[in-house]
C-alpha positions as CSV (number, residue, x, y, z in Angstrom):
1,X,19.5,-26.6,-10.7
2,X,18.3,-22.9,-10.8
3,X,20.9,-20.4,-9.6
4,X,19.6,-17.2,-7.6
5,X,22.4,-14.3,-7.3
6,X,21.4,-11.4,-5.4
7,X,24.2,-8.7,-3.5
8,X,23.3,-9.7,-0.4
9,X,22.3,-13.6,-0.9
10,X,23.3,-15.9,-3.7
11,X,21.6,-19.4,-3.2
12,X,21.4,-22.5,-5.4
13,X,17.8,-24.1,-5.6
14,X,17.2,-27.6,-6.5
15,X,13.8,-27.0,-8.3
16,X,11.9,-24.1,-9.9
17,X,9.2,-24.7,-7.4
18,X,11.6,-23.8,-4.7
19,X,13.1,-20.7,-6.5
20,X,9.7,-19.7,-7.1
21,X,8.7,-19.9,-3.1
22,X,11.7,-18.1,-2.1
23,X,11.0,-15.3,-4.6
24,X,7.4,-15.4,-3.3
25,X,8.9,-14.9,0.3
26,X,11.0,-12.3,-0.4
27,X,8.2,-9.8,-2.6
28,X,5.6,-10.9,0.3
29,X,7.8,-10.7,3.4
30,X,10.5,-7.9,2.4
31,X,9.9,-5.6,-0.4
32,X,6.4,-5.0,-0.3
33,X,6.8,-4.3,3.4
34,X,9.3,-2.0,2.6
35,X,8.7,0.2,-0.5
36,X,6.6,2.7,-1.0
37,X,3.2,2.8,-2.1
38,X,1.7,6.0,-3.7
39,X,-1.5,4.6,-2.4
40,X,0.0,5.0,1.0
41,X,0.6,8.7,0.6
42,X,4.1,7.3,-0.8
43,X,5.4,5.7,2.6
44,X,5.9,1.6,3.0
45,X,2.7,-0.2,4.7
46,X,5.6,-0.9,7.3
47,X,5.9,3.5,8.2
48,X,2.1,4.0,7.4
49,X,1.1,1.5,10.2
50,X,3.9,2.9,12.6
51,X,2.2,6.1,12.1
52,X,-1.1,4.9,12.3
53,X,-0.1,3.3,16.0
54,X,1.1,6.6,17.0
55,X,-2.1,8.4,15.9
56,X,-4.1,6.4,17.6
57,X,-2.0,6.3,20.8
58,X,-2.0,10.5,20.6
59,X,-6.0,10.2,20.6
C-alpha cells in the first residue's frame, strides 16, 4: 500500500500505478492550471486565458 498525505487530502492507494495517476491528475488538472508561468508574463494559464477572453470580447 502507498500512503499519500497532503493538508487538504490524505488517501491510501492500493498500487504505485494508482498513486502515480492521481499525482498525474493533480500536476495536470490543478497546479499547472493554477501557478504561474513566467512564460505567461508570470500569471497561471487559468488568468492568462481569462484575460485573453476579455481582450477579445473588448475588440
Amino acid at each position: 500500500m502507498v500512503r499519500a498525505k497532503e493538508k487538504r487530502d490524505e488517501r491510501d492507494f492500493q498500487t504505485h500505478e494508482e498513486a502515480r495517476r492521481a499525482l498525474f491528475e493533480y500536476i495536470e488538472a490543478w497546479y499547472n492550471r493554477r501557478r504561474s508561468h513566467s512564460a505567461l508574463g508570470d500569471v497561471s494559464p487559468e488568468e492568462y486565458e481569462r484575460n485573453a477572453s476579455t481582450r477579445s470580447a473588448a475588440a
